[in-house]
C-alpha positions in Angstrom: 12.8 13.5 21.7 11.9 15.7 18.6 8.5 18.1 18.8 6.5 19.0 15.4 3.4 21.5 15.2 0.0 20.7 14.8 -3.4 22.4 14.5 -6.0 21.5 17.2 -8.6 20.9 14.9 -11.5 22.6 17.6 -9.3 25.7 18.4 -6.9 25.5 15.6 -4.0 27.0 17.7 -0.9 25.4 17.5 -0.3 22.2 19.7 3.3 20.4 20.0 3.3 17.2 18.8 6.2 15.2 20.6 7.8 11.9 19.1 10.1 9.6 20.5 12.3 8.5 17.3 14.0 5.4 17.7 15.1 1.9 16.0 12.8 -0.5 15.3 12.6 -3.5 17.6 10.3 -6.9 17.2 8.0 -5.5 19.7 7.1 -3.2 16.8 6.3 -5.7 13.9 2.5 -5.1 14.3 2.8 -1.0 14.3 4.9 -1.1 11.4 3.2 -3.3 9.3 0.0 -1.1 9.9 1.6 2.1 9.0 2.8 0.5 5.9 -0.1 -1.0 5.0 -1.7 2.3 5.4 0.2 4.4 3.7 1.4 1.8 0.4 -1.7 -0.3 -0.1 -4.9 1.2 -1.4 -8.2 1.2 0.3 -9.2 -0.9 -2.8 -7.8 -4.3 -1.7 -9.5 -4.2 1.5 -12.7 -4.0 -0.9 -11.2 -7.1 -2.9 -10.3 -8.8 0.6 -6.5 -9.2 -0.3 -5.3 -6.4 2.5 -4.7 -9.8 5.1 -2.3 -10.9 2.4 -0.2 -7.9 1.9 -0.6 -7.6 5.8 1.1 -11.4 6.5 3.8 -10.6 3.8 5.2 -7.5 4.8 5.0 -9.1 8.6 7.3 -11.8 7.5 9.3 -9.3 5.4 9.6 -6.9 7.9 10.3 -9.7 10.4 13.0 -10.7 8.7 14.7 -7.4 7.9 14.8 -6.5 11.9 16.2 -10.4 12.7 19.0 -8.2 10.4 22.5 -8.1 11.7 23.5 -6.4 8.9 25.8 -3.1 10.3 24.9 -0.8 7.9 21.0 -1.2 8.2 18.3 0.4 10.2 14.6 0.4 10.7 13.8 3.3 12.4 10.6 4.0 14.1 8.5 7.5 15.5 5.8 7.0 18.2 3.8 10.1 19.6 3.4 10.2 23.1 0.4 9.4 24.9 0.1 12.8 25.8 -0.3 13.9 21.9 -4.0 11.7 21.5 -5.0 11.0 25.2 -3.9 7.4 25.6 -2.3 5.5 27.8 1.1 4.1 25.4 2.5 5.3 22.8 1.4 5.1 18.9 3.5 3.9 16.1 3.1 7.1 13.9 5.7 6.6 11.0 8.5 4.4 9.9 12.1 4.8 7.4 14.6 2.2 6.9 18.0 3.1 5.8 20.5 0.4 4.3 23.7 0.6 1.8 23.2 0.1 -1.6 25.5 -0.6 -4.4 25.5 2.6 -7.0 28.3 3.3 -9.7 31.1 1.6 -9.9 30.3 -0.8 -7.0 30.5 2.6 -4.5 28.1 2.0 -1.3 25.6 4.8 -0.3 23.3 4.8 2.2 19.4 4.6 0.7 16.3 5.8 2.5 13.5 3.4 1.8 9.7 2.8 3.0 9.0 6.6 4.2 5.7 6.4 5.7 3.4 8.4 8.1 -0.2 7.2 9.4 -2.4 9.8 7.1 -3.5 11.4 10.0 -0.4 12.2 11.5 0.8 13.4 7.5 1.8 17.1 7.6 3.0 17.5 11.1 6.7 16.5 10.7 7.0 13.2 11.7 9.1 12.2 8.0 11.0 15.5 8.2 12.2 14.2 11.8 12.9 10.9 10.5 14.7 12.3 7.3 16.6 14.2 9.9 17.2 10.9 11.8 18.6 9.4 8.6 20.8 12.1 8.1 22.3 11.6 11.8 23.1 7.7 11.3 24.5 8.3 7.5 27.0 10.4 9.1 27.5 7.8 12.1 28.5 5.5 9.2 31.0 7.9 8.3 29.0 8.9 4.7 28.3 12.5 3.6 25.1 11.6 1.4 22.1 9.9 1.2 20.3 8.7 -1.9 16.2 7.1 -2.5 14.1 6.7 -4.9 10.4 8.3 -5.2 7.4 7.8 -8.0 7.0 11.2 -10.1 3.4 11.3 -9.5 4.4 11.7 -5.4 4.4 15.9 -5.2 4.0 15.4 -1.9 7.4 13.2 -1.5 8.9 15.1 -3.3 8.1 18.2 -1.9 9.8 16.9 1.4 12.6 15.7 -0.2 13.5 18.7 -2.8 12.8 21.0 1.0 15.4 18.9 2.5 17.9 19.0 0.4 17.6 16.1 -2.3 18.1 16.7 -6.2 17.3 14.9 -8.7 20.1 12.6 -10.3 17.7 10.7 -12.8 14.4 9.5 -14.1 14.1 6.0 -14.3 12.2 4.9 -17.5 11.1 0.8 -17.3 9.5 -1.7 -19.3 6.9 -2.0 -16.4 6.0 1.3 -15.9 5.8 1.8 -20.3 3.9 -1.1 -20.8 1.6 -0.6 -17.5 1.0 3.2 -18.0 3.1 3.3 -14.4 4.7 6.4 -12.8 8.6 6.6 -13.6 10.6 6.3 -10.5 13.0 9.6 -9.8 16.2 9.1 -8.3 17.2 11.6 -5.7 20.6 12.1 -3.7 21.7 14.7 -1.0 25.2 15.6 -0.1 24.7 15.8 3.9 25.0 18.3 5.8 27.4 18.9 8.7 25.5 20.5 10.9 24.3 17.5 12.8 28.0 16.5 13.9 
């Protein structure tokens, strides 16, 4: 169980927010696929009515990642407790996945991907815990850093990131994001830290 702070936005004192952090099972799908749609997809394609087919792609997607039997992957999920918003179950809040991917020289590092919090929940330390999380199972898989990738218009991202001990190791400059006007992508890697052994 990890706790965050929070504001009560009547009293504004501080109020514990608790989360249950965990790995992802199928149960899940139809959380995780709303906090990802929530936090990747722009209010504009619900205006342009194509939010229900993002929606049924990342639910197959997603669908098929958990199925995973992979060793060296993880989906890993926060709820807040019913006790945080007055209801009765818990409420998908925030989701990570961590996998291996192949850097230099065919060496294998673990890389964060899909970050994302439910904008009302943003700012209370629900990615810092599951940063923290990733950090944990990276070392379970006997590696010492962590590596991900985040757009250079993201301050917020990177923010976290740079706070929790990423670096920059390079900016990515593509075709598509030349031709398109898009933001580069920054990669960012951590050496990890010890602490959590």
């Amino acid at each position: 169980m990890s706790k965050s702070c929070q504001l009560d936005k009547k009293e504004q004192v501080p109020v514990i927010l608790s989360l249950n952090i965990r790995s992802a099972q199928p149960k899940d799908l139809k959380g995780l696929v709303e906090v990802l749609s929530r936090s990747f997809y722009p209010p504009q394609t619900t205006v342009l009515g194509l939010q229900p087919l993002f929606k049924l792609g990342m639910t197959e997607d997603i669908r098929g990642r958990l199925r995973s039997t992979k060793p060296n992957y993880r989906c890993i999920v926060a709820f807040s407790n019913p006790s945080n918003h007055g209801t009765k179950s818990e409420t998908l809040v925030g989701t990570v996945e961590l996998g291996l991917r192949h850097q230099i020289m065919s060496k294998q590092i673990p890389y964060i991907s899909n970050l994302a919090v439910l904008p009302e929940y943003r700012g209370q330390g629900v990615a810092r815990q599951l940063l923290i999380k990733c950090d944990r199972i990276a070392l379970e898989w006997g590696f010492d850093e962590l590596s991900l990738h985040v757009l250079e218009d993201n301050l917020a991202a990177q923010q976290l990131y740079f706070s929790h001990g990423y670096q920059l190791q390079k900016v990515e400059h593509g075709l598509i994001s030349w031709l398109f006007k898009q933001p580069k992508r920054l990669y960012l890697a951590k050496q990890i830290e010890h602490l959590y052994s």
